[in-house]
VEXDREN-2710 file (C-alpha; in Angstrom, 1 decimal):
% VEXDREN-2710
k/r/px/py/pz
1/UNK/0.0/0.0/0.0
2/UNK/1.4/3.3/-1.2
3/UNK/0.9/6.3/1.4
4/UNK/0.6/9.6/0.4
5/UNK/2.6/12.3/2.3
6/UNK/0.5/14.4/5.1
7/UNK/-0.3/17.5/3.9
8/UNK/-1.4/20.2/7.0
9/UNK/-5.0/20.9/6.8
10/UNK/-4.1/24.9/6.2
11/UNK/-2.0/24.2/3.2
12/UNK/-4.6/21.7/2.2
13/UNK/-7.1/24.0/2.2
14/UNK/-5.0/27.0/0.4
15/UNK/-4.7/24.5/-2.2
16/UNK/-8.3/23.3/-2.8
17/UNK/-9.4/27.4/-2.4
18/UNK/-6.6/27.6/-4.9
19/UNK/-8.0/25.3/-7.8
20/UNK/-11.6/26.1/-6.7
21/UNK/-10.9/29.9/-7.7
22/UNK/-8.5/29.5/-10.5
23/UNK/-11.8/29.5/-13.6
24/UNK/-13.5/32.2/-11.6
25/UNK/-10.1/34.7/-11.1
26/UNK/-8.9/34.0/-14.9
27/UNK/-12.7/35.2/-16.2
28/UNK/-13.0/37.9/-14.0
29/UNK/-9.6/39.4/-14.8
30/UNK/-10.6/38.4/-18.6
31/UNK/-13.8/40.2/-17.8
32/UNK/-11.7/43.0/-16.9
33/UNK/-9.3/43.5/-19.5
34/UNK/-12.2/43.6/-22.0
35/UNK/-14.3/46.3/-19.9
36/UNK/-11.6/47.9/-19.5
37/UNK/-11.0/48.4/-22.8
38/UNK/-14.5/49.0/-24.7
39/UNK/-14.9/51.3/-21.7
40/UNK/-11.9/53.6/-22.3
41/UNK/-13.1/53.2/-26.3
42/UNK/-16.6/54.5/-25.7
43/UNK/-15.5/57.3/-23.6
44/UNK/-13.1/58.3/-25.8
45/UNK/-15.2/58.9/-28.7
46/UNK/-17.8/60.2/-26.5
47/UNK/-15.5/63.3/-25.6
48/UNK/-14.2/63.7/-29.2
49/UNK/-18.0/64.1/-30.0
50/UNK/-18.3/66.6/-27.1
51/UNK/-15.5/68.4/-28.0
52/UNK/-17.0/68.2/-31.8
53/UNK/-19.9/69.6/-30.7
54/UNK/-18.6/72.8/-28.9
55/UNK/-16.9/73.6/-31.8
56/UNK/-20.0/73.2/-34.3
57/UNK/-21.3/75.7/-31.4
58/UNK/-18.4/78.4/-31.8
59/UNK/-19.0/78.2/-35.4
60/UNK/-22.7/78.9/-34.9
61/UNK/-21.8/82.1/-32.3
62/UNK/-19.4/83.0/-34.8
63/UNK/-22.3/83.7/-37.4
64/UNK/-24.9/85.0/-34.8
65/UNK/-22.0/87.8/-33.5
66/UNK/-21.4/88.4/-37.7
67/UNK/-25.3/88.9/-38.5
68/UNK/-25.5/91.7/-35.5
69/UNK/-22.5/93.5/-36.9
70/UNK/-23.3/93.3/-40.2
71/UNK/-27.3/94.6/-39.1
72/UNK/-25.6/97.0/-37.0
73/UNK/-27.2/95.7/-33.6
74/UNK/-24.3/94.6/-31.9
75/UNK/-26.2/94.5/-28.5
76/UNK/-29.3/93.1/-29.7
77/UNK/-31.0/91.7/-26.7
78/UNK/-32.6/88.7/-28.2
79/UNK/-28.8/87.9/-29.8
80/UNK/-27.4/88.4/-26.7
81/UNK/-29.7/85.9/-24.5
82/UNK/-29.1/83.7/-27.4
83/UNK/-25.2/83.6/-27.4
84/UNK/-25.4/83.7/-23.7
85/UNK/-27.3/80.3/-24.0
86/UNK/-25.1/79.0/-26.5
87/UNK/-21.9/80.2/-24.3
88/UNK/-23.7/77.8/-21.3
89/UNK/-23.9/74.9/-23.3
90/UNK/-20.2/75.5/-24.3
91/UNK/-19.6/75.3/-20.7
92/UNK/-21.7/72.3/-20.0
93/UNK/-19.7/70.4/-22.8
94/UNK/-16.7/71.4/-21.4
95/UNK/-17.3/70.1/-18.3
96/UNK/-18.9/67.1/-19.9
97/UNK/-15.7/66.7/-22.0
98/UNK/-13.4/66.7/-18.3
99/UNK/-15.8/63.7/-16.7
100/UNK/-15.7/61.6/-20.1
101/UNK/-11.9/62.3/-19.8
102/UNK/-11.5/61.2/-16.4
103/UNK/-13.7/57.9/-17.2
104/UNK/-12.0/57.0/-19.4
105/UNK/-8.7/57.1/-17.6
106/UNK/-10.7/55.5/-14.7
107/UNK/-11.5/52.0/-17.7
108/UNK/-7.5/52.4/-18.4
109/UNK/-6.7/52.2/-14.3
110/UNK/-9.4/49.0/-14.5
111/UNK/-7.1/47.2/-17.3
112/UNK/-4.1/48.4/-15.9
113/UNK/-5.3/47.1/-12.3
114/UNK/-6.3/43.7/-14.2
115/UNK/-3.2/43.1/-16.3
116/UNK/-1.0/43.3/-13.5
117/UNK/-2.5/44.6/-10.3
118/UNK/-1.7/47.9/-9.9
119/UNK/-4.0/49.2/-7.5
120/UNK/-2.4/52.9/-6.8
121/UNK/-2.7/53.8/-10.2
122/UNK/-6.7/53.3/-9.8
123/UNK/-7.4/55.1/-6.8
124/UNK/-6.2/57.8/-8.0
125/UNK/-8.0/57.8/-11.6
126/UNK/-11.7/57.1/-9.4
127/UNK/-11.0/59.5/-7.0
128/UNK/-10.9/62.3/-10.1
129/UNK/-13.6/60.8/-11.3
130/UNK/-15.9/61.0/-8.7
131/UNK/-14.3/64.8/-8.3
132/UNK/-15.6/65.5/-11.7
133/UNK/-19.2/63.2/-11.6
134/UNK/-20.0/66.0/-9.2
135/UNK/-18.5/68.8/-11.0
136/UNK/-20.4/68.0/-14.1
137/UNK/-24.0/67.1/-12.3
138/UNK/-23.6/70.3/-10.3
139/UNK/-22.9/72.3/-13.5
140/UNK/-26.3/70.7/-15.4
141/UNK/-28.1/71.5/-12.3
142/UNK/-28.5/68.2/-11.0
143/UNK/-26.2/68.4/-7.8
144/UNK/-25.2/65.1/-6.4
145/UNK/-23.4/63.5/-3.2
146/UNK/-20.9/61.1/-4.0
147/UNK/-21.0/57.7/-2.1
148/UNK/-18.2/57.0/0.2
149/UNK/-18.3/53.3/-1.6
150/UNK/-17.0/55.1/-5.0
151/UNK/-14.1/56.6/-3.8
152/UNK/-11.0/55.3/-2.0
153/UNK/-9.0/52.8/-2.1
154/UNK/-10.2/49.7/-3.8
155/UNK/-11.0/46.4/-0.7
156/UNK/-9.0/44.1/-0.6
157/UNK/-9.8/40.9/1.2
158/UNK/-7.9/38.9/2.9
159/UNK/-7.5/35.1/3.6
160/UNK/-7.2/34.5/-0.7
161/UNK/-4.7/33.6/-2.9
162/UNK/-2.9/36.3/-5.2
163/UNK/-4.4/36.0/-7.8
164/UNK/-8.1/35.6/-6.1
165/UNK/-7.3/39.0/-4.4
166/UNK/-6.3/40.5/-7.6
167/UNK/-10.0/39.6/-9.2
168/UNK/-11.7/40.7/-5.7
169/UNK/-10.0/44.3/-6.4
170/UNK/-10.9/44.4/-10.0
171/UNK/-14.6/43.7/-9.0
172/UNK/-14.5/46.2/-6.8
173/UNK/-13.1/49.1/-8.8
174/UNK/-15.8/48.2/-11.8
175/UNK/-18.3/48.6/-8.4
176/UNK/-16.8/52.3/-8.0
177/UNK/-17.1/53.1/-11.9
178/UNK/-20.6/52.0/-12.1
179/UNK/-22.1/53.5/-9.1
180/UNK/-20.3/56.9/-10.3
181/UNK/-21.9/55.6/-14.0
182/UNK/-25.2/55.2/-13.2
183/UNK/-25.5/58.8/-11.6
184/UNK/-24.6/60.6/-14.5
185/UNK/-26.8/58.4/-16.9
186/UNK/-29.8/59.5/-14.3
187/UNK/-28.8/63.2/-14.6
188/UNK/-28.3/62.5/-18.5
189/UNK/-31.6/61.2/-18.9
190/UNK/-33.6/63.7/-17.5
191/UNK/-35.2/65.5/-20.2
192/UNK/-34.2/69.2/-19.2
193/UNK/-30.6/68.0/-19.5
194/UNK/-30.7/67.8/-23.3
195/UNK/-31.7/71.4/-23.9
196/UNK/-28.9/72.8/-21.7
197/UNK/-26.1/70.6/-23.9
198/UNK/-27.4/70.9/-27.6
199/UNK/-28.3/73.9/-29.6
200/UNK/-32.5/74.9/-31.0
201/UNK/-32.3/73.8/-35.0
202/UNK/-34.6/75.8/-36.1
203/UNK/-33.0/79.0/-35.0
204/UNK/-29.4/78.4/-35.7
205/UNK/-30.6/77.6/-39.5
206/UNK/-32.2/80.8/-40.3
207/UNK/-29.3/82.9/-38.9
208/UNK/-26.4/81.0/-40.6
209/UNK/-28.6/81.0/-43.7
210/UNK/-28.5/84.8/-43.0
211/UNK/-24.5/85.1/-43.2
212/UNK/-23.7/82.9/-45.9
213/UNK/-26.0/85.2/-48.0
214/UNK/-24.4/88.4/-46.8
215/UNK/-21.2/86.9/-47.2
216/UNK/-22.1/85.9/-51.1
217/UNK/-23.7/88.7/-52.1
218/UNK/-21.4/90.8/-51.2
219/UNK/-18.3/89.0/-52.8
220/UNK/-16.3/87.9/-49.8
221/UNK/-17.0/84.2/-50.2
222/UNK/-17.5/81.5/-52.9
223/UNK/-20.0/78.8/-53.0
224/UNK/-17.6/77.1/-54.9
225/UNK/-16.1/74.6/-52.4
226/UNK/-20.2/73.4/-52.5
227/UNK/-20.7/72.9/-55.7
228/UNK/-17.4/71.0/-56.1
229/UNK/-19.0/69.0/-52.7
230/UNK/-22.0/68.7/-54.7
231/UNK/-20.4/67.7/-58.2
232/UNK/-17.5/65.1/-56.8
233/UNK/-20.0/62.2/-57.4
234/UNK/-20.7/62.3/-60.8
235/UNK/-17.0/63.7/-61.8
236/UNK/-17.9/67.3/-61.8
237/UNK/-16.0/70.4/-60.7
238/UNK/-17.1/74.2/-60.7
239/UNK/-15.9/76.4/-63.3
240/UNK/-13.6/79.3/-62.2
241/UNK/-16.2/82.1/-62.5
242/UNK/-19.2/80.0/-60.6
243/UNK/-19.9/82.7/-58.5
244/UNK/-20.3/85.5/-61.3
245/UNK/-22.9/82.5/-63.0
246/UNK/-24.5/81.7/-59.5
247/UNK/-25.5/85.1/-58.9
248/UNK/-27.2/85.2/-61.9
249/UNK/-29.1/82.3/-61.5
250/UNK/-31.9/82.8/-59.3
251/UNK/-32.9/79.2/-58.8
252/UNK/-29.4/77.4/-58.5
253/UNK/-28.8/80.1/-55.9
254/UNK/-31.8/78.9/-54.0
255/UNK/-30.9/75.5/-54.2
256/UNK/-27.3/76.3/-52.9
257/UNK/-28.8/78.0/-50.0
258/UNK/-30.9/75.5/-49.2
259/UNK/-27.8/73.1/-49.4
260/UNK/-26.1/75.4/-46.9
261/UNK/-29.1/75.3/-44.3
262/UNK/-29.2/71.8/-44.5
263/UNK/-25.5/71.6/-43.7
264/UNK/-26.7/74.2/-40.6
265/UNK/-29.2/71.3/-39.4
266/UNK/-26.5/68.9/-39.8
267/UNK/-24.7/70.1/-37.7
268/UNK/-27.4/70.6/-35.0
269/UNK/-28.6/66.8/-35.7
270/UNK/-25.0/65.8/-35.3
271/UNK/-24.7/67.3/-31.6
272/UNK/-28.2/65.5/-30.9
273/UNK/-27.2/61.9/-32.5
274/UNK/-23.7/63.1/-30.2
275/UNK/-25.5/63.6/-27.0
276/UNK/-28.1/60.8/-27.6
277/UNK/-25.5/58.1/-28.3
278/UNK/-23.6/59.2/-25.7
279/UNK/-26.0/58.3/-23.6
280/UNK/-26.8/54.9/-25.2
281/UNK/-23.3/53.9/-24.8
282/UNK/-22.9/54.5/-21.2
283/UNK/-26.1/52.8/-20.6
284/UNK/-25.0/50.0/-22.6
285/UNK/-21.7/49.6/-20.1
286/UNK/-23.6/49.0/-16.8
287/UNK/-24.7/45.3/-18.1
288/UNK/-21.3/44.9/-18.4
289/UNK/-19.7/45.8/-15.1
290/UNK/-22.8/43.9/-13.6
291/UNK/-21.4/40.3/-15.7
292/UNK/-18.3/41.1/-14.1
293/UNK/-19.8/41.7/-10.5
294/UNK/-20.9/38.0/-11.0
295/UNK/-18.4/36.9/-13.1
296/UNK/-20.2/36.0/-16.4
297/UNK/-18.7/36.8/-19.9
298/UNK/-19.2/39.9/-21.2
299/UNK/-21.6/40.2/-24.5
300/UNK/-19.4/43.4/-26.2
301/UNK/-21.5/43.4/-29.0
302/UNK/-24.1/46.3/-28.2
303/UNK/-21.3/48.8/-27.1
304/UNK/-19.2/48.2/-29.9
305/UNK/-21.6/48.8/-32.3
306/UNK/-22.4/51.8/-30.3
307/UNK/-19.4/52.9/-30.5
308/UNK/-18.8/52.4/-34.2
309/UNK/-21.8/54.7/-34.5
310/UNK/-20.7/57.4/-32.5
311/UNK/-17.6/57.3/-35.0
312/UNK/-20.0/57.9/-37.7
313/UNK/-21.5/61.1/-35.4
314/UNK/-17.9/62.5/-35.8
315/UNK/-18.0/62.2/-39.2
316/UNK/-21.3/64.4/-39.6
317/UNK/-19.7/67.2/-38.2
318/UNK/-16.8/67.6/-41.1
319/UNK/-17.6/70.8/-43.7
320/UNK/-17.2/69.8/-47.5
321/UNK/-13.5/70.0/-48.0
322/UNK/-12.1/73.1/-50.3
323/UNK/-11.2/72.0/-53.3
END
């Protein structure tokens, strides 16, 4: 009869826990790595849409401030309350642009704290987050309190293995980024929030209608970058005196003018499709740090398509190109 060698019970035990743990730690810390990374991707492009969107905004203010010169009612109160609006929801964006910037470095601390453990960089990255989740909710009008549980150091429990410990911290920082998640989404989603971060379409078309005209009629710009826009698909480019033919073409200067206020609305509909996919996609990430909480694969799917979207967004917001 062979005998095995005594093991002590403690050591025993370390090693069952040990085995027990090793499919749950390895999908968690997968689990991780991938949330980490769609995370950081989504926030990302979520900021390069905010930051998108205030410009489309200065453009706009830029025309609004042109029509009152040109009209000679620089102080027009009605233009003024506008660009005072337009100035807040500049701000907001900014601000918007800061927390998006901070998550994401917050998903980068997550992979980083996954890969190989490294907790310090983390805590800090959450604790800026948080800073700016109530920054940004305060600056929307939707003041919040920050939970002691989403800030801090991450737990880490003790009587575990190394690696075990390593997946109990990782759960527990996606618990900080989700809590701090799912209070913006709540002060996104309520409906006054959408006015104060996108511009009125109807409004913004009629006044850069307005300047383009003034600046065509009176020779100081060319609608020929527009028509070569408009042309590029079936091989066409404008000749080198369109403007001198334009103007005396009642109708195809219509039609260019309506080209240009469609472009206007665009623009408009681009920071709505920003805002509202913005949204989408941080709602899309709380299913996933909840498959992590209970250690379940991650369906990346939804968020990536979201996220290819958004990229499409950005694109909406490019001018034709001069020719």
């Amino acid at each position: 009869m062979i005998r095995l060698p005594r093991v002590p019970f403690g050591a025993g035990l370390l090693l069952l826990l040990g085995i027990g743990v090793t499919g749950c730690t390895t999908q968690t810390l997968t689990s991780g790595t991938n949330l980490a990374r769609v995370g950081q991707a989504a926030a990302i492009q979520m900021e390069q849409n905010a930051t998108l969107s205030a410009n489309s905004i200065f453009a706009l203010k830029k025309a609004v401030t042109f029509n009152d010169a040109y009209n000679k009612s620089i102080n027009n109160p009605d233009s003024q309350a506008y660009l005072a609006h337009m100035t807040a929801i500049q701000s907001h964006l900014a601000q918007y642009g800061r927390w998006l910037d901070s998550l994401s470095s917050s998903y980068s601390a997550l992979g980083e704290l996954a890969a190989y453990n490294a907790v310090g960089s983390f805590d800090s990255s959450i604790d800026t987050l948080a800073t700016n989740t109530a920054n940004f909710a305060s600056a929307i009008g939707k003041p919040i309190t920050i939970p002691s549980e989403a800030t801090g150091a991450v737990k880490v429990a003790g009587g575990m293995v190394l690696s075990a410990i390593q997946a109990h911290e990782v759960k527990d920082a996606s618990r900080k980024i989700e809590i701090l998640l799912t209070m913006i989404i709540a002060a996104l989603d309520d409906p006054g929030t959408k006015k104060q971060m996108i511009v009125i379409q109807g409004d913004v078309a009629k006044r850069i209608d307005q300047a383009a005209t003034v600046l065509f009629v009176n020779g100081i710009c060319s609608y020929a970058p527009l028509l070569d826009d408009l042309g590029s698909p079936l091989g066409l480019k404008s000749v080198a005196n369109v403007d001198e033919v334009v103007a005396k073409k009642e109708n195809v200067l219509a039609g260019l003018r309506g080209v240009a206020l469609e472009l206007a609305n665009e623009q408009v509909t681009s920071q709505e499709a920003a805002f509202d996919k913005g949204l989408e996609a941080l709602k899309a990430l709380v299913p996933l740090h909840e498959s992590l909480q209970h250690g379940a694969p991650l369906e990346l799917n939804t968020i990536i398509s979201i996220i290819n979207q958004m990229q499409q967004t950005a694109a909406m917001f490019q001018p034709p190109k001069t020719k």
